[in-house]
C-alpha positions as CSV (number, residue, x, y, z in Angstrom):
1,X,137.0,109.8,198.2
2,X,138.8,109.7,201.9
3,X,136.8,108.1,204.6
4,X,135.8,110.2,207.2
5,X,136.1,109.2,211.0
6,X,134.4,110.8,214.2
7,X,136.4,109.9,217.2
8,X,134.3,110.6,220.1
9,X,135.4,110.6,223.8
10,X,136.0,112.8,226.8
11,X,139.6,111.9,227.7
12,X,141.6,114.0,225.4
13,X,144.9,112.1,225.2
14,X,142.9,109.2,223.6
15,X,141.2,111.6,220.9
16,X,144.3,113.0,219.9
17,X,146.2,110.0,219.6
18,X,143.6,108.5,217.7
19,X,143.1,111.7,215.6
20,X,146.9,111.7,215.2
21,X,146.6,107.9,214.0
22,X,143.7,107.7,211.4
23,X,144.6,110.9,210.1
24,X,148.2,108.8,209.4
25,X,146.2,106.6,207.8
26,X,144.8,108.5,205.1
27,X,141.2,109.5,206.5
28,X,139.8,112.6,207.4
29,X,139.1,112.8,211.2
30,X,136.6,115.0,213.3
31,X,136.8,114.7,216.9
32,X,133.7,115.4,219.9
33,X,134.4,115.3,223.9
34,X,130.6,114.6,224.7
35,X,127.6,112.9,223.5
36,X,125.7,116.3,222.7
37,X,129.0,117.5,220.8
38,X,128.8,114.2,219.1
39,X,125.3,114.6,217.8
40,X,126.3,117.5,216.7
41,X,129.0,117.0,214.7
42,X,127.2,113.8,213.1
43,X,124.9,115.9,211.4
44,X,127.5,118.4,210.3
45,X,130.6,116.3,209.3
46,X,128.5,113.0,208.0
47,X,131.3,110.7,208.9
48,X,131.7,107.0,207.3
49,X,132.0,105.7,210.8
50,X,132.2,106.7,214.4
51,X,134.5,105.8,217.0
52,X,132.1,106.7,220.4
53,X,133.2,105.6,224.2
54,X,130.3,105.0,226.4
55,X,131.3,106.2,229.2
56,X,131.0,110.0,229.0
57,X,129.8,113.5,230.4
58,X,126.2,115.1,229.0
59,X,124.8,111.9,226.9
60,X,126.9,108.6,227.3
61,X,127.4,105.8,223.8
62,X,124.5,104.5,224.6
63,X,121.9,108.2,224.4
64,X,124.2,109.1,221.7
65,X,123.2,105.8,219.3
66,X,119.5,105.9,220.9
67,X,119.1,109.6,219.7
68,X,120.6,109.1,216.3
69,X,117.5,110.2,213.6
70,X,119.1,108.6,211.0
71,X,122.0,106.7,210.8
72,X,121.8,105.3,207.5
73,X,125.6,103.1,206.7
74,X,127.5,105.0,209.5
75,X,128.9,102.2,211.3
76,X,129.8,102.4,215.3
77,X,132.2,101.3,216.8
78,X,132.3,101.5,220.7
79,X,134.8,102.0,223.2
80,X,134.5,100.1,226.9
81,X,136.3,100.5,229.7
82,X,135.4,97.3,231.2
83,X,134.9,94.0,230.1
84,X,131.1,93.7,231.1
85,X,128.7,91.6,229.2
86,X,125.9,93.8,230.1
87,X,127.7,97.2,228.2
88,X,128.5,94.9,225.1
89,X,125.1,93.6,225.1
90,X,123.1,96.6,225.5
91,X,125.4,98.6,222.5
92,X,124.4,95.9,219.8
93,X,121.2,96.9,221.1
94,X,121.2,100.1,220.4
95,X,122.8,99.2,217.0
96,X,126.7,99.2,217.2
97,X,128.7,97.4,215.1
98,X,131.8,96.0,216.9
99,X,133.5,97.4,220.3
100,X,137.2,97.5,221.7
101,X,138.0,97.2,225.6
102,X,140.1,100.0,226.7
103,X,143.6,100.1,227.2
104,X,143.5,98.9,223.4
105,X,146.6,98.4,221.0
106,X,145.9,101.5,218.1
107,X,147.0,98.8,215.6
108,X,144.2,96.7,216.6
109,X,141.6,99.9,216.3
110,X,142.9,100.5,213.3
111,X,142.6,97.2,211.8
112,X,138.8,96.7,213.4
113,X,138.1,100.1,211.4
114,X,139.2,99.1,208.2
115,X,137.2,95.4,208.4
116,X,134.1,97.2,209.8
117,X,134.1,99.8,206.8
118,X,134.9,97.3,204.1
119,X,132.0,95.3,205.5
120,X,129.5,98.2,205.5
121,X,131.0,99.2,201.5
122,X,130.1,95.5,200.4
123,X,126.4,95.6,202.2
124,X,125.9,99.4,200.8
125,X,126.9,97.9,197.0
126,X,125.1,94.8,197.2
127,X,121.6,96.8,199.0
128,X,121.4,100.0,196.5
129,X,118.4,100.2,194.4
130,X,117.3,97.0,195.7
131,X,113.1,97.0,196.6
132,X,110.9,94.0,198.2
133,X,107.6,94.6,197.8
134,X,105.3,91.7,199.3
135,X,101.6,92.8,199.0
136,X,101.0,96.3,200.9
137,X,104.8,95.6,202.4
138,X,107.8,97.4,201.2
139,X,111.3,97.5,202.2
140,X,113.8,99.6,200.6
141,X,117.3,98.7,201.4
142,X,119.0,101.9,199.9
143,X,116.6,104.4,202.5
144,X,116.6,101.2,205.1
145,X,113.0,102.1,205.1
146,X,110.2,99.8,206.0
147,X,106.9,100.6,205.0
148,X,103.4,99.3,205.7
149,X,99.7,100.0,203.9
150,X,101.9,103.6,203.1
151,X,103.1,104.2,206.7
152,X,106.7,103.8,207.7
153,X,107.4,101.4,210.4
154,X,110.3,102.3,212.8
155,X,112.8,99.7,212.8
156,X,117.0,99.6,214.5
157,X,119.2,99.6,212.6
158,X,119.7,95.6,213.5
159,X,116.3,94.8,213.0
160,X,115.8,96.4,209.2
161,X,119.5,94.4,208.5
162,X,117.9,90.7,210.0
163,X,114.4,91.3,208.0
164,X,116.1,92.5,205.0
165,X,118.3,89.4,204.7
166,X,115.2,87.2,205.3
167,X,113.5,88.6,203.1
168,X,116.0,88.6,200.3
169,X,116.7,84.9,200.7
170,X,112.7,83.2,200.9
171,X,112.7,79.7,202.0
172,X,117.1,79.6,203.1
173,X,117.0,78.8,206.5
174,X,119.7,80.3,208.7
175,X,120.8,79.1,211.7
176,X,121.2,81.3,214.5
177,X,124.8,81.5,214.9
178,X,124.9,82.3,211.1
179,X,122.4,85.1,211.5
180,X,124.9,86.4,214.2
181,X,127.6,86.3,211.4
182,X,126.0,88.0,208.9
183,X,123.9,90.5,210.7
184,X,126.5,91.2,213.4
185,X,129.4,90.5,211.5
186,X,131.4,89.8,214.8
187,X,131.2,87.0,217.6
188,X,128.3,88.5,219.3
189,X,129.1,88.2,223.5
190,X,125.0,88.3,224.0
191,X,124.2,85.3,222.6
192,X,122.0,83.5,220.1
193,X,118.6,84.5,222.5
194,X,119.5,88.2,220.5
195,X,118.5,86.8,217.4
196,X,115.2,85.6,218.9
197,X,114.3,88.8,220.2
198,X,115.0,90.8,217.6
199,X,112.5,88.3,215.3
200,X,109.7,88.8,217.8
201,X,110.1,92.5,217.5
202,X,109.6,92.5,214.0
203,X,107.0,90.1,214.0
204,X,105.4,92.4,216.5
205,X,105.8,95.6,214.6
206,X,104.6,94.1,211.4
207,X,101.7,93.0,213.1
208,X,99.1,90.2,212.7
209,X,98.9,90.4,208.5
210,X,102.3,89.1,208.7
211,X,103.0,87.3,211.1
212,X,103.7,84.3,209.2
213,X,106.2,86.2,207.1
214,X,109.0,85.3,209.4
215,X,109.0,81.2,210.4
216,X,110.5,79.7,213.0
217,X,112.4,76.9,212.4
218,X,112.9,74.8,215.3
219,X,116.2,74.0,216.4
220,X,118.2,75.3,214.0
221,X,116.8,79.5,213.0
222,X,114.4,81.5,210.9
223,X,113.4,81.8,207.6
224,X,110.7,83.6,205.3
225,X,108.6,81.5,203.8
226,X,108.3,81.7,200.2
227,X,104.2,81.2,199.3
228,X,103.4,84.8,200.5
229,X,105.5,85.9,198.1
230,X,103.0,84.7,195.2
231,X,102.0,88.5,195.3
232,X,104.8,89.9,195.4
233,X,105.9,92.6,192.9
């Protein structure tokens, strides 16, 4: 089945050239000038991925990925106009995937596109059906659902994938940078401090019965330890 692309942003020469490129490239594109338009669209033309600029009219990147109900695999890729830490930082935040400084070489687009999607295929085949259950905890990677004493917890899109591959691998310690890798999949401009915050944000919405799930190991990264999953089923 074709991949399909939504290429969102307000300056119209870039949406058609883009449209004009992907659609060269075999995928089925579907184009939005604002954020609200983008929303829109999302939950009408269920693309594979999204191509969004932050800087735009009505709801900017950023409000677009914040008001996102579910995004499931779609991956996000954002467009910059400027090469500011603080933009970069704040759309892995929000839960993008990779980003492009404008002007861009298409070739380049293209080619982040393709790497991002075959990234999110191999996570999506490697996640389906799979279900951690640890006492009254249960993550389901194919819903990217996390739920707790039969309540569902609300978790980013980053957070679920950092807890998930904790989880998955009790007792592997990952160093920070690695966690960056894997989670990120890019070099991440923000940092190894991200990785931190995210873990206390789990460890916060988990709460106190489980605090100990995720251990800090100092000077290198994190792991789950692998006693509380004595009860695991």
């Amino acid at each position: 089945m074709e991949e399909k692309i939504l290429v969102v942003d307000d300056e119209k020469g870039i949406v058609d050239a883009l449209s004009y490129a992907f659609t060269r490239e075999g995928f089925i594109v579907e184009t939005a000038y604002n954020g609200e338009e983008a929303l829109n669209k999302l939950s009408t033309f269920h693309p594979d991925l999204m191509i969004l600029d932050i800087m735009m009219p009505k709801l900017n990147g950023f409000e677009v990925c914040k008001r996102m109900d579910n995004r499931n695999d779609l991956g996000i890729l954002l467009l910059t106009a400027k090469n500011d830490i603080v933009d970069k930082v704040l759309g892995f935040e929000f839960g993008a995937d990779d980003y492009i400084i404008k002007p861009f070489d298409i070739r380049e687009l293209i080619a982040r596109v393709k790497a991002l999607l075959r990234r999110l295929h191999k996570n999506s085949i490697k996640q389906q059906f799979e279900k951690i259950t640890i006492r009254d905890l249960v993550v389901i990677a194919e819903q990217r659902k996390v739920v707790l004493r039969g309540e569902e917890l609300e978790f980013t899109p980053k957070e679920f994938d950092l807890l998930h591959l904790l989880l998955s691998n009790p007792e592997r310690v990952y160093e920070r940078d690695r966690l960056l890798d894997l989670v990120w999949g890019i070099e991440y401009v923000g940092g190894t401090r991200t990785v931190d915050i995210h873990v206390q944000r789990i460890r916060s919405k988990l709460g106190e019965s489980y605090q100990e799930l995720l251990q800090t190991v100092y000077g290198i990264g994190y792991k789950a330890i692998g006693d509380i999953y004595e009860n695991r089923s």
